[in-house]
C-alpha positions as CSV (number, residue, x, y, z in Angstrom):
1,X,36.0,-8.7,-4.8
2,X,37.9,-5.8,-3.8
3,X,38.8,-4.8,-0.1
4,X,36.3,-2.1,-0.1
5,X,33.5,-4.0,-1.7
6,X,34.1,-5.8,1.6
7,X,33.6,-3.0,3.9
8,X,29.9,-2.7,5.0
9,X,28.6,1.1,3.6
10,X,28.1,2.7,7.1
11,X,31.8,1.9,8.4
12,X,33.4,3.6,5.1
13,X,31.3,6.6,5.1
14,X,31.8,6.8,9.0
15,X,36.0,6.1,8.2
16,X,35.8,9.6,5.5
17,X,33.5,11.1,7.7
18,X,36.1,10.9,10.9
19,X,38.8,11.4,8.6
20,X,37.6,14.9,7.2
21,X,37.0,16.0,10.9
22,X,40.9,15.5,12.0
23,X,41.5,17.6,8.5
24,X,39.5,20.2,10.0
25,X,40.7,20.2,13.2
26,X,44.5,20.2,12.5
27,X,44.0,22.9,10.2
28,X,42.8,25.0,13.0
29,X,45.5,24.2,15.5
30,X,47.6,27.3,15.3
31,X,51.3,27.2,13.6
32,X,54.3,26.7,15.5
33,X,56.4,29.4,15.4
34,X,60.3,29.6,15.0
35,X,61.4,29.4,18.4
36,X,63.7,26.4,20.2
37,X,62.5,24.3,22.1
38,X,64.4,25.9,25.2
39,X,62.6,29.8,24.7
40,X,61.5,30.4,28.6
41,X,58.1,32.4,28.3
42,X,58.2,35.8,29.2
43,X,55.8,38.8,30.8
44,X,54.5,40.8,27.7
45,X,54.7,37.4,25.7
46,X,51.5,36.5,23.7
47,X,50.8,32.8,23.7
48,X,47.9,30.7,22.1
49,X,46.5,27.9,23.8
50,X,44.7,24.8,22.2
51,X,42.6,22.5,23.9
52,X,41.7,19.5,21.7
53,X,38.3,19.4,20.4
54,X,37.4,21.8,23.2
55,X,37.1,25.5,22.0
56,X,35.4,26.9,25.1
57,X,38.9,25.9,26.8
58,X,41.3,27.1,24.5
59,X,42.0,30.8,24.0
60,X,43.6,31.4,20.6
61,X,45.8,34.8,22.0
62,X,46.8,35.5,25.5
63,X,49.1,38.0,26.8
64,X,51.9,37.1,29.7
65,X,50.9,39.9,32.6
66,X,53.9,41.3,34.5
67,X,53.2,38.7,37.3
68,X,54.0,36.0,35.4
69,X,50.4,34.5,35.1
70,X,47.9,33.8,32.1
71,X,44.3,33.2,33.0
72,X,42.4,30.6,31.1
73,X,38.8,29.1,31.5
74,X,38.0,26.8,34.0
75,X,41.3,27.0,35.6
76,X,41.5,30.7,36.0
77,X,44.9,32.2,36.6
78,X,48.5,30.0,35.5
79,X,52.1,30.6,36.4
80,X,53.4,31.1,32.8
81,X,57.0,33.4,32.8
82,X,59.8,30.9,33.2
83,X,58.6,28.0,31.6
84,X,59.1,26.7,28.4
85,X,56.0,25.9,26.5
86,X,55.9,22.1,26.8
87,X,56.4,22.6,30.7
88,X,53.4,25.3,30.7
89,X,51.5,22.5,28.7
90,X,52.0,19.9,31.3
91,X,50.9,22.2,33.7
92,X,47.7,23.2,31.8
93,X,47.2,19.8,31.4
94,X,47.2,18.5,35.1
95,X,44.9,21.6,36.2
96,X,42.5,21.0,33.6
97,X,42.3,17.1,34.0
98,X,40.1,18.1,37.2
99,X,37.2,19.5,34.3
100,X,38.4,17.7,31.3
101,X,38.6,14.1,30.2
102,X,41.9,13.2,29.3
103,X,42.6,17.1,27.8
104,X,45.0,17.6,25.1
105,X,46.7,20.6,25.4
106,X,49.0,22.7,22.4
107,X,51.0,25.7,23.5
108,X,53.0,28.0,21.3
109,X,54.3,31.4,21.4
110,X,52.6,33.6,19.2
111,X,54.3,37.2,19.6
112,X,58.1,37.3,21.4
113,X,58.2,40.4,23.7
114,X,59.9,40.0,26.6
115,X,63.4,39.5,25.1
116,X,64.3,41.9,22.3
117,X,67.3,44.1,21.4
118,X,67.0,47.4,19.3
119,X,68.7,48.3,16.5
120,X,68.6,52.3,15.4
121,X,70.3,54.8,13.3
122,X,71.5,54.1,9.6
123,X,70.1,50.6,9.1
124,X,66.9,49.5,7.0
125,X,64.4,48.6,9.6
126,X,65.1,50.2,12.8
127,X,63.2,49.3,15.6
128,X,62.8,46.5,18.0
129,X,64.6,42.7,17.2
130,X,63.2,39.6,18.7
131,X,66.0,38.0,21.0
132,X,64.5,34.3,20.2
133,X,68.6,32.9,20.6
134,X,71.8,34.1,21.3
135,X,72.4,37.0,18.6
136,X,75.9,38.9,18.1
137,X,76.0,42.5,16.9
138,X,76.6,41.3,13.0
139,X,73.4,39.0,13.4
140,X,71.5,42.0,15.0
141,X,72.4,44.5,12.0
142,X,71.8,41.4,9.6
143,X,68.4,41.1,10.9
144,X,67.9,44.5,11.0
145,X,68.3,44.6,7.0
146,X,71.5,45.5,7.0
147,X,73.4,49.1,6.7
148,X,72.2,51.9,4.7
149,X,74.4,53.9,2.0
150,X,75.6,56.3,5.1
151,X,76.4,53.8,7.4
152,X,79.7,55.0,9.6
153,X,80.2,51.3,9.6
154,X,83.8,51.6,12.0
155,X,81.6,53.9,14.5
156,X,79.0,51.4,15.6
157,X,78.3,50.8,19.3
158,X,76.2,49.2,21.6
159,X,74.2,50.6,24.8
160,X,74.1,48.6,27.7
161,X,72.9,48.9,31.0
162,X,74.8,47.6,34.1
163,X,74.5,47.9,37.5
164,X,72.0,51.1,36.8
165,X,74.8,52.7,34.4
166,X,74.2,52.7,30.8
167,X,78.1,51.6,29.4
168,X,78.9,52.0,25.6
169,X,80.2,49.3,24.0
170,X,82.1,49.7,20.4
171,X,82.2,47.9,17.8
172,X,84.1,48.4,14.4
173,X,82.1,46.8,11.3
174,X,85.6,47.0,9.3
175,X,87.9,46.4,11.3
176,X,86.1,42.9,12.3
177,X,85.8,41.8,8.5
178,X,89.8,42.1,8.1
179,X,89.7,39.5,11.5
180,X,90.8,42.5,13.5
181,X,88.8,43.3,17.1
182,X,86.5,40.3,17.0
183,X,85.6,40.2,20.4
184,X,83.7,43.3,20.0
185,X,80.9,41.3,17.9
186,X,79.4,40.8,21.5
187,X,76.7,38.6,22.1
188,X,74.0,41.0,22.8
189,X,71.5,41.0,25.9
190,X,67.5,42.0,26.4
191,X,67.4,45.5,26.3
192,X,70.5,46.3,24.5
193,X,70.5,48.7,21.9
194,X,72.7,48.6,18.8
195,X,73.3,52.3,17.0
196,X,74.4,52.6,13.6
197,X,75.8,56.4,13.1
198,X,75.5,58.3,10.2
């Protein structure tokens, strides 16, 4: 007789009926973006929140304020900015543990808006960058699609403020592929913005 012909007809239909469940569940926890493990959360950063098997305690999209804080059912308003997401889950987890059973709490980062980096001028997409890790100048026009055909590639330069001055920084594209000037492929900071000149 074979294993299953074993197996009374209530436990196997109550096995595939638990199994399809955790299939449907897991296909509704939200992805997990590309971000390290070490991203600190940010104001302006737009998290999702999952609370296993409880939906009236999980908010699929919620936006960092400029205090810091998220709010979130039952537990109303969470110190978010600074943390990394797995400390924010511990945290969620201990506050909701006083309304929840044993709560099972995901965190991830949804949209990345408290560090970014601009890149403008004669480039394929300009606009805001997501600064998820350290990024150079090279990585910055890289990710901005790289030059266009009018690219003044030995004129680049970035725009930086410090101490309440904005400073130029320069940076020549060709002169760095002959080896020459490296240390002018800075690693760039939030806020910075790269120009390309025609």
């Amino acid at each position: 007789m074979s294993m299953m012909g074993r197996w009374p007809r209530t436990l196997v239909g109550t096995v595939v009926a638990v199994g399809s469940l955790c299939l449907a569940a897991d296909q509704k926890r939200p992805p997990v973006p590309a971000v390290p493990d070490d991203y600190r959360i940010g104001a302006g950063d737009v998290l999702g929140v999952l609370v296993w098997r409880e939906p009236d305690a999980s908010v699929p999209e919620v936006t960092v304020r400029v205090d810091g804080k998220i709010t979130m059912p039952l537990v109303g308003d969470v110190a978010a900015a600074g943390l990394v997401p797995t400390e924010l889950q511990v945290s969620l987890t201990e506050k909701l543990s006083r309304y929840i059973n044993q709560p099972v709490v995901s965190v991830v980062v949804k949209e990345i808006n408290s560090r970014r980096i601009y890149v403008t001028g004669e480039v394929h997409k300009n606009g805001p960058v997501s600064l998820v890790r350290p990024m150079t100048v090279v990585q910055a026009i890289n990710e901005a699609g790289g030059f266009s055909e009018w690219a003044k590639k030995s004129k680049i330069y970035v725009l930086r403020k410090s101490d309440g001055k904005q400073v130029k920084l320069r940076f020549d594209y060709k002169a760095f592929l002959q080896g020459k000037n490296v240390e002018q492929n800075v690693v760039l900071m939030p806020d910075d913005t790269v120009v390309v000149p025609d």
